[in-house]
N, C-alpha and C positions, 0 to 999 in steps of 0.2 A: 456557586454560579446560579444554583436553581432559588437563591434567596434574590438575589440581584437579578434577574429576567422578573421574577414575580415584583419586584419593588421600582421597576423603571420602565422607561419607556424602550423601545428596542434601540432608539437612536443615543439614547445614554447606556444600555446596556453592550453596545456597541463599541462606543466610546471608552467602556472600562479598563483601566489598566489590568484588572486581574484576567480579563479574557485575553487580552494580548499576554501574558506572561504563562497562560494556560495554552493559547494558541503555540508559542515558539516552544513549550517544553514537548508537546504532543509531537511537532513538526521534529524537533531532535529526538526524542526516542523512537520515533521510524524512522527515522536515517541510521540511528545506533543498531535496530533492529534489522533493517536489511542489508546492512554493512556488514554484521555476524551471517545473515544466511547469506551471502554471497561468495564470503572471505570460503563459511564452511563447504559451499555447492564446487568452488576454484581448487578447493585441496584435499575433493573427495572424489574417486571416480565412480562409486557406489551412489552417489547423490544425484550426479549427472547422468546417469543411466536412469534412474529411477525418474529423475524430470524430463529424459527424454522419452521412458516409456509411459508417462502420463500425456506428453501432446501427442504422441504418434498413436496412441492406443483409450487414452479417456477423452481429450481435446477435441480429436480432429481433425488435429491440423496439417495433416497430409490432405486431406478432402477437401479443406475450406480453401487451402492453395490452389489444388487443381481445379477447382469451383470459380474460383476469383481469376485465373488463369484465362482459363476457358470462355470466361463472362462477357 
């Protein structure tokens, strides 16, 4: 890809098929990847505790509530 930005214009590097084929693989390996942390956060109670003590205690997001609340 960094051959093909350097040898075209952006409107044909645009155009390329190997970026759209780079594009949908990237767009499906985050959905494979957050389909595994999701599946794992639904069938772990150790994980869900752990991501609720990250918003409630590193986030914020008790504060930004009563913040936006109040506002």
């Amino acid at each position: 890809m960094m051959q093909q930005a350097s040898s075209n214009t952006k409107e044909q590097f645009a155009n390329s098929p190997d970026l759209k084929a780079k594009l949908m693989n990237a767009i499906m390996e985050a959905l494979d990847a957050h389909t595994l942390m999701s599946t794992q956060a639904l069938n772990s109670l150790t994980i869900q505790g752990g991501m609720k003590d990250i918003l409630l205690n590193n986030a914020g997001l008790y504060e930004a509530l009563r913040a936006q609340y109040a506002g």
